[in-house]
C-alpha positions as CSV (number, residue, x, y, z in Angstrom):
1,X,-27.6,-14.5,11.6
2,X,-31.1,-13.8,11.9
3,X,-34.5,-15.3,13.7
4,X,-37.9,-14.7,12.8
5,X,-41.2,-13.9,15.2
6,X,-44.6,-12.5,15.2
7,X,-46.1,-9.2,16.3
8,X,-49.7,-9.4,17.5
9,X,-51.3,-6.0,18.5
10,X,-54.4,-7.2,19.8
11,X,-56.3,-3.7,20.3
12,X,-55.0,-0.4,19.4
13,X,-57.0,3.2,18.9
14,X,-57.4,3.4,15.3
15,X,-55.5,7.0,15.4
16,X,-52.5,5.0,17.0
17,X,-52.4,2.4,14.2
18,X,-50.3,4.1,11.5
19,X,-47.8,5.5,14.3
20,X,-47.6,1.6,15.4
21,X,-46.8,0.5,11.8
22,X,-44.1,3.4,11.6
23,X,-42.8,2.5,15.0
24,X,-42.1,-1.2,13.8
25,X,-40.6,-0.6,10.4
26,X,-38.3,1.9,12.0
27,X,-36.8,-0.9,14.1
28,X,-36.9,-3.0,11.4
29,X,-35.6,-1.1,8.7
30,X,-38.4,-1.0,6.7
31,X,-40.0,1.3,5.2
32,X,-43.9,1.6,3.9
33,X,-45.1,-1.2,6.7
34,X,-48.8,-1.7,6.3
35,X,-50.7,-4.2,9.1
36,X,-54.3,-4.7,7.4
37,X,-55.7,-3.8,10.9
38,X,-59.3,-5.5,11.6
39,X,-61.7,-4.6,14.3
40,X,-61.2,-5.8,17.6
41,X,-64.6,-7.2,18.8
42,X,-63.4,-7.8,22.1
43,X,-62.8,-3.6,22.4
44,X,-65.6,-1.3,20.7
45,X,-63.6,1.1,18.8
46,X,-60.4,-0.9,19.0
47,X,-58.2,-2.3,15.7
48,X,-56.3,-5.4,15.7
49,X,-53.6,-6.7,13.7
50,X,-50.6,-9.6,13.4
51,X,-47.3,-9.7,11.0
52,X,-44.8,-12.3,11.0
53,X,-40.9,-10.9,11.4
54,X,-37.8,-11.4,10.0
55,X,-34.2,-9.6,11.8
56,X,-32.0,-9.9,13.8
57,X,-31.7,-11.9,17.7
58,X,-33.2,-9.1,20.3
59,X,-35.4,-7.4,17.5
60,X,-38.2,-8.6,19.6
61,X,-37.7,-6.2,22.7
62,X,-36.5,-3.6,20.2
63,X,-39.9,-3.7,18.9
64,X,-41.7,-4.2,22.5
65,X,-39.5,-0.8,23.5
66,X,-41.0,1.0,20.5
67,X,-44.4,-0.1,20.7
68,X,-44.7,0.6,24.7
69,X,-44.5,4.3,23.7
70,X,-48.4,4.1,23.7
71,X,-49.6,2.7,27.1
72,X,-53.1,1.9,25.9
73,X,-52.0,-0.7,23.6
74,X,-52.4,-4.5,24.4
75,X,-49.6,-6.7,22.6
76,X,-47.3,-9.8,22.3
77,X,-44.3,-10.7,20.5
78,X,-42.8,-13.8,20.1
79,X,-39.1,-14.3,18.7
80,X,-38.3,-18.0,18.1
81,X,-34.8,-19.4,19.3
82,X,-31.6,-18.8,17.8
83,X,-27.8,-20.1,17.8
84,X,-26.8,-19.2,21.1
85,X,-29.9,-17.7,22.3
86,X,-33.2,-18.7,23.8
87,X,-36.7,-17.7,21.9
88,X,-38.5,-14.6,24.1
89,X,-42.2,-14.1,24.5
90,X,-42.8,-10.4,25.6
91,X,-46.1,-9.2,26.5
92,X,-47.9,-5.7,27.5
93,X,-51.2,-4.8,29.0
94,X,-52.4,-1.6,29.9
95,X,-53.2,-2.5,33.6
96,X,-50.2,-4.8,34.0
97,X,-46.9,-3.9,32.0
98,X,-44.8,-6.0,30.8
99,X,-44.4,-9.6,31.3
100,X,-41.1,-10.2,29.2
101,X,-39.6,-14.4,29.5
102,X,-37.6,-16.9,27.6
103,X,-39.4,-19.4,25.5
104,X,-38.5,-22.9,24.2
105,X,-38.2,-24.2,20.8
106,X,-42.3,-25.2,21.1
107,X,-43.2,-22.1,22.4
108,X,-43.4,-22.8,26.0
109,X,-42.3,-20.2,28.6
110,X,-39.1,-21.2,30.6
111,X,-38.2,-20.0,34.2
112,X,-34.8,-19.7,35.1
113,X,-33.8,-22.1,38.6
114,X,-32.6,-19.3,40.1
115,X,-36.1,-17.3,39.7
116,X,-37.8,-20.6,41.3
117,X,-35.2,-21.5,43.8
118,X,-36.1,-17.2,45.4
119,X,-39.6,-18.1,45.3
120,X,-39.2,-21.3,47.0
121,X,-37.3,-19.4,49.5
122,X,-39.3,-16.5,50.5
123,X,-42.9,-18.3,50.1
124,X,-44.5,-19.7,53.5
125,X,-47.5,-21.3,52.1
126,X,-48.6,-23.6,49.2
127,X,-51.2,-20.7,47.8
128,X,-48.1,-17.9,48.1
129,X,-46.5,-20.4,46.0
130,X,-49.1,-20.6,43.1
131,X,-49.5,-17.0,43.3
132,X,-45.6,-17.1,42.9
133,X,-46.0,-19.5,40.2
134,X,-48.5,-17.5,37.8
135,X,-46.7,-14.7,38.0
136,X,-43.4,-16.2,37.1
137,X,-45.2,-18.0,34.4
138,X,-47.3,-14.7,33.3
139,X,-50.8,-16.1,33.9
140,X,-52.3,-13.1,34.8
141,X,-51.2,-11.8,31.0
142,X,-52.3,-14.8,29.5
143,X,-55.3,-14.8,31.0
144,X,-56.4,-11.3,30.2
145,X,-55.2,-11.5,26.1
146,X,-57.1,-15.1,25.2
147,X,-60.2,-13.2,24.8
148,X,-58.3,-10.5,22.2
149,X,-56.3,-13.9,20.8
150,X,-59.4,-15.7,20.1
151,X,-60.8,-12.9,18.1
152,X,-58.0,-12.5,15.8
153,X,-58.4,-16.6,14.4
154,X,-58.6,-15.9,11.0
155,X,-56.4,-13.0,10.7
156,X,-54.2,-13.2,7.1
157,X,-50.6,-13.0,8.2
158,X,-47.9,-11.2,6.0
159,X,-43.7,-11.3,6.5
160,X,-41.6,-8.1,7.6
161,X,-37.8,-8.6,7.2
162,X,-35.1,-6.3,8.7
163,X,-33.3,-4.6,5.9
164,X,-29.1,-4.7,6.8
């Protein structure tokens, strides 16, 4: 069984670009993995760079784990949905950490009713609520990568497959 995602390293040091590529293909099983980095306008001296995925269900926080080795990196990866398991949307920032949650088949971010059902009961106003709300749903995150997504439009995308 396998599941496919997509890797988007929105700004990394160029030094820390071929150690990235290594990082992935070791969790993969791939050897020789190349990104065709870009610059990242958003980031003077930053490179950006996507690649769709191909392994097994969890590769996606096996990848996260790797790539969180360098704390200056900013980075998402998606892994759709497979039998028996929800798709995962897993997100890092420098300033933040992670923001790790499960995602539906359309790419929306589900919260678990026992994650809403605590908020609901330790919040005593309709703003600590929100507040509650956005972070369940990662807004801070989403907020601070749509500059670094919005750069990256026209970024060629390539397949990596896990090698059994």
């Amino acid at each position: 069984m396998s599941t496919r995602g997509v890797i988007y390293v929105h700004s990394s040091p160029a030094a820390v670009c071929p150690h990235v590529e290594w990082s992935i293909g070791r969790v993969l099983g791939v050897t020789g993995v190349k990104f065709g980095w870009a610059p990242q306008p958003v980031e003077k001296g930053a490179m950006r760079a996507s690649r769709a995925w191909v392994a097994e269900p969890g590769a996606a926080a096996e990848i996260a784990s790797a790539l969180m080795q360098w704390p200056m990196l900013r980075f998402e990866i998606t892994e759709q949905p497979s039998e028996g398991r929800d798709g995962e949307r897993i997100m890092y920032l420098p300033e933040r950490g992670v923001y790790r949650a499960a995602m539906s088949a359309d790419g929306s971010v589900m919260v678990a009713e026992d994650r809403i059902r605590a908020l609901m009961a330790t919040t005593t106003s309709a703003e600590a609520l929100r507040s509650g709300l956005h972070q369940l749903l990662g807004l801070e995150w989403e907020q601070e990568l749509a500059p670094y997504r919005e750069s990256g439009h026209q970024q060629e995308q390539s397949w990596l497959a896990h090698v059994s």
